[in-house]
C-alpha positions in Angstrom: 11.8 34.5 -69.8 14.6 37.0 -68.8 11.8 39.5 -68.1 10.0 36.9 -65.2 13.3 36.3 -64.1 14.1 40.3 -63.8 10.8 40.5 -61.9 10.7 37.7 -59.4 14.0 38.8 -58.4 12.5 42.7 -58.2 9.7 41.0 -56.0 11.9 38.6 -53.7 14.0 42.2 -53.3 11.3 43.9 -52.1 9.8 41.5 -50.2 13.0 41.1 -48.3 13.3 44.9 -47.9 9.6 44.9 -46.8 10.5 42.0 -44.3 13.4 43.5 -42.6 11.6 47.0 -42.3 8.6 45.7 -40.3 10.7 43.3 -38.0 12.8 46.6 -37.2 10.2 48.4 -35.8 9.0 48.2 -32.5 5.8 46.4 -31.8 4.4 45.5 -28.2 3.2 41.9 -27.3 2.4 38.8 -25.1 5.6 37.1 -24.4 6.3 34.1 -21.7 9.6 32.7 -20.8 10.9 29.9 -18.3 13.8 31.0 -15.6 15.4 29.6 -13.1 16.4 31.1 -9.6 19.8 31.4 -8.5 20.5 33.3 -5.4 22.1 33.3 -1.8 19.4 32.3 0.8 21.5 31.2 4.3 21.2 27.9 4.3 19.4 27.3 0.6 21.0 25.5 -2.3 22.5 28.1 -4.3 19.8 27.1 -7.4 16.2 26.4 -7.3 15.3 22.7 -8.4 12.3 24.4 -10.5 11.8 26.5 -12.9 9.0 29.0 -13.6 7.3 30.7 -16.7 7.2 34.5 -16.2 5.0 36.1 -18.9 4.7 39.8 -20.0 3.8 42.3 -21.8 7.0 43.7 -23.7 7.8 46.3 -26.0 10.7 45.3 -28.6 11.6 45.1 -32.1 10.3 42.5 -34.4 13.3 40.3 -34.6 13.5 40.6 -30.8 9.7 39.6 -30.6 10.7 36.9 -33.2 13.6 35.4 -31.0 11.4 35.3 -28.0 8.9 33.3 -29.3 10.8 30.4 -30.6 9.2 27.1 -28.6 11.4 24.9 -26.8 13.5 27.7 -25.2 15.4 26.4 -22.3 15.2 27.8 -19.0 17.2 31.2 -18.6 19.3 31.8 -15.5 18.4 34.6 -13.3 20.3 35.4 -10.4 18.2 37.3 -7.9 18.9 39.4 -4.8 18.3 36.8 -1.3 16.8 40.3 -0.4 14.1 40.0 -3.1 13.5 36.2 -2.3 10.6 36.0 -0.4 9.8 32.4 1.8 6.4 31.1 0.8 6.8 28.6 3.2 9.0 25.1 3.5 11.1 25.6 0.6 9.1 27.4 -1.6 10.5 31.5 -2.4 8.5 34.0 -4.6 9.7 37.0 -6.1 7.1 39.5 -6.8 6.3 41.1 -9.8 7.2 44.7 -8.5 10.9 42.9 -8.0 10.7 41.8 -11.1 11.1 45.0 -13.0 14.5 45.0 -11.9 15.6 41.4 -13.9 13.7 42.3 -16.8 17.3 42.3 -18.9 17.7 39.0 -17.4 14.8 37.5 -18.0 14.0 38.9 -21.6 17.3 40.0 -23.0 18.2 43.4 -23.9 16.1 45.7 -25.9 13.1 44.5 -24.3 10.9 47.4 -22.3 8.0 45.6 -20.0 5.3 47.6 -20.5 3.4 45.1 -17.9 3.8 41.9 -16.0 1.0 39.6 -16.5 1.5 35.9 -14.8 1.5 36.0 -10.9 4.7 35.9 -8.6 7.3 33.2 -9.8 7.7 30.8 -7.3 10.8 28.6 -6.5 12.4 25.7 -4.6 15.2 26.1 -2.8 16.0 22.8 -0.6 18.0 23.3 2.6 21.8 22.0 2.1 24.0 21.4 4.8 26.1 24.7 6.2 27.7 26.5 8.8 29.1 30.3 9.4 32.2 30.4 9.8 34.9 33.7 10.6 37.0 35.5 7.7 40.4 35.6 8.4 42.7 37.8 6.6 46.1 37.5 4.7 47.8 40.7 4.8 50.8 42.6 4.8 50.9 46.3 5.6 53.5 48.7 6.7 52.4 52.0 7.1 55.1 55.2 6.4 56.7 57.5 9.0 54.2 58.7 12.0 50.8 56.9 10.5 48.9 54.2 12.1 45.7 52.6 12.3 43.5 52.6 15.5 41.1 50.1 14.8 42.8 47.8 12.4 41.6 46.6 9.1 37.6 45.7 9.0 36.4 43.1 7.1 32.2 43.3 5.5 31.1 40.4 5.9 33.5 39.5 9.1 31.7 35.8 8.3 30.8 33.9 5.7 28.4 30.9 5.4 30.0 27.6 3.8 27.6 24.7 1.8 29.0 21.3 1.3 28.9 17.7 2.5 28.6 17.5 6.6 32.5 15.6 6.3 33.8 18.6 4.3 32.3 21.2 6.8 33.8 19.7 9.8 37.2 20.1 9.2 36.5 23.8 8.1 36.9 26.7 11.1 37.5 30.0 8.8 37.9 30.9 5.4 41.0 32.9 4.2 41.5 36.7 2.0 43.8 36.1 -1.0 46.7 38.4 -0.3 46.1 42.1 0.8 49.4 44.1 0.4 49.6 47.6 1.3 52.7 49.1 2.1 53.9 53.1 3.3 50.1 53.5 4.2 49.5 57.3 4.8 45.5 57.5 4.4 43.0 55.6 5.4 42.4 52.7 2.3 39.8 50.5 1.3 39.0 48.0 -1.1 37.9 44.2 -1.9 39.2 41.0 -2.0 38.6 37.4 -3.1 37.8 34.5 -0.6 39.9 31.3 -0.6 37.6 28.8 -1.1 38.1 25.5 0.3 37.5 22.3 -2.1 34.3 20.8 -2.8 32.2 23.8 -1.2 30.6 26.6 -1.8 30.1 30.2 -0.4 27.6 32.7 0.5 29.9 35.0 -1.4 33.4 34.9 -3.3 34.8 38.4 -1.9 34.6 41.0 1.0 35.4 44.9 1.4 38.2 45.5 3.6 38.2 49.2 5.4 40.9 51.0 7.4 41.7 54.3 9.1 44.5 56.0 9.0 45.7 58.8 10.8 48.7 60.3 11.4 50.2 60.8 15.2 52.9 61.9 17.0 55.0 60.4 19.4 55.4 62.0 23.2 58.1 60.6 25.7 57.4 61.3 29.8 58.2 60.1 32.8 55.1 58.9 35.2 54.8 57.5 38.7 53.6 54.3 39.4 50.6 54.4 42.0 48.5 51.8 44.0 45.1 51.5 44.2 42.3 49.0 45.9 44.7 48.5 49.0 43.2 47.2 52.2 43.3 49.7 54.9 46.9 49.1 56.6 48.2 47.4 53.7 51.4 49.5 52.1 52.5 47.9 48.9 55.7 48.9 47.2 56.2 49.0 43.8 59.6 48.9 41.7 60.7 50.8 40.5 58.3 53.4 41.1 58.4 55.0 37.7 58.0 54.2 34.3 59.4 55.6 30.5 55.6 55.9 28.7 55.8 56.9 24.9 52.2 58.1 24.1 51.0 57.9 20.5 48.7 61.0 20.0 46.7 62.3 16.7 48.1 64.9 15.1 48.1 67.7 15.9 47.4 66.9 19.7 45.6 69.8 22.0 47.7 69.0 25.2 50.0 66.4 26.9 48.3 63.2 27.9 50.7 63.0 30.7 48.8 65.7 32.6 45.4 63.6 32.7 46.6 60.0 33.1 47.4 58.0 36.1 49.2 54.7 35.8 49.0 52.7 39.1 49.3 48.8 40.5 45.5 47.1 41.3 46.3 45.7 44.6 43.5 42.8 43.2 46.1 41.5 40.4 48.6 41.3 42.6 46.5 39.3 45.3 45.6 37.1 42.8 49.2 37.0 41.1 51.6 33.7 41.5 54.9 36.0 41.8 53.8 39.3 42.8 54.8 40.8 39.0 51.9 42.8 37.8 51.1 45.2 34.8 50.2 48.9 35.6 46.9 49.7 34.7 46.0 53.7 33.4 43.0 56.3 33.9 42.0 59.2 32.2 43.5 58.6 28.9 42.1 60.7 26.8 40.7 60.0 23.4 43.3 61.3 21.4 45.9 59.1 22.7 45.9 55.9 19.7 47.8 53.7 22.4 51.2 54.1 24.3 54.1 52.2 24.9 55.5 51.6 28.7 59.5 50.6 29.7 59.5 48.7 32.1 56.0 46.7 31.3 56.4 44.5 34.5 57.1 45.6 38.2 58.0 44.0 40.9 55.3 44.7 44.2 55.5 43.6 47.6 54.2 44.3 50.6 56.2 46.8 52.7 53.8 47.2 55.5 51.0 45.4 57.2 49.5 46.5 60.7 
């Protein structure tokens, strides 16, 4: 009796060794599985309200094989590309089988190589929800060190988002904030992303955005310019005062010649027809491009009309 005992046990061994060497090997078959569709169509429900069976021909090891086939399996969640979503029609999206090859992971698990895809285009429905677009705004503080700026400012991409909720919700929503962006003794240009602020009970088109800025570094030139007029009728002298102005020019470094000599900063006899008090802001010409901006003392002048034959 020990002896059948011995042997059984030899056999159930074996067997077992047996067992787990075939289901390690790799073995290709027929193999189906139900998904459903999330993704970020403008103006689509973020999930489909179907599902769809997507069946293959997959290479994978037995236990994987034996896994996959287990009946009853609940639908798995793919999240596709709104690129990759194509519109059927009404609600209805595909998602061909050429696209597909990029969700296999997704859609079988890993370990799983598709030799082939065998059941047509899954299709999906994606109702339309209620939405709007609406503007990023940003939450930032920045300080940049000694003789950098930015000319531009910061980017934002996206610059909007779209927002999905109940019609009340979205009425009372005109932007969406950053969380906080802070970058401080900035002396290159800096990039990066950041998480949206999403208002209660909504959702959006996406949780973050990359933020881009410029940075170059300038250097500061003080001068002294006259004040001109331009656009006067014919005998029509207007006076301006004072008749010169402190400009500090903020130039890239290193900066090929002085601003100064190309610039002209003069009154529009226009504004100050159309002005209440006769105070106007100098306008300039000929800037050139490697001035980042400039700074003008006084801002305001007085103008009147000195002469009028």
């Amino acid at each position: 009796m020990k002896k059948w005992a011995q042997l059984l046990l030899c056999l159930l061994i074996s067997a077992g060794i047996w067992l787990i060497h075939n289901l390690s090997q790799s073995y290709v078959n027929i193999v189906s599985v139900p998904i459903v569709a999330e993704s970020n169509i403008d103006g689509r429900a973020g999930r489909s309200t179907t599902d769809a069976t997507v069946t293959a021909q997959v290479r994978a090891s037995g236990f994987r094989h034996a896994s996959l086939g287990r009946r009853n399996k609940r639908p798995a969640t793919v999240v596709f590309d709104a690129a990759d979503c194509h519109h059927e029609g009404g609600d209805l999206y595909s998602v061909s089988r050429s696209d597909l090859y990029k969700y296999a992971a997704a859609i079988f698990g890993d370990g799983v190589s598709i030799e082939s895809f065998i059941s047509d285009s899954p299709k999906f429905i994606f109702p339309e929800v209620s939405h709007k677009k609406v503007p990023v705004r940003r939450v930032h503080s920045i300080s940049f060190a000694s003789q950098y700026m930015s000319e531009e400012g910061m980017q934002m991409q996206p610059d909007s988002v779209i927002v999905y909720g109940e019609t009340s919700r979205l009425d009372n929503i005109g932007y969406v904030l950053t969380r906080p962006i802070e970058l401080h003794n900035i002396r290159s240009s800096v990039h990066g992303k950041v998480k949206l602020e999403a208002p209660s009970g909504v959702r959006l088109s996406t949780d973050e955005v990359i933020y881009s800025m410029e940075v170059t570094r300038f250097v500061e030139l003080r001068t002294e310019v006259n004040i001109g007029v331009r656009n006067a009728p014919a005998g029509v002298e207007l006076s301006v005062l004072p008749s010169t102005a402190t400009v500090v020019f903020r130039c890239v470094f290193p900066t090929p010649s002085d601003p100064a000599e190309s610039t002209s900063f003069y009154i529009d006899y226009k504004d100050f027809a159309n002005s209440i008090t006769g105070r106007c802001v100098a306008r300039c010409s000929g800037l050139p491009a490697t001035v980042l901006g400039y700074d003008m003392q006084p801002e305001v002048f007085d103008c009147v009309v000195k002469n009028s034959r």
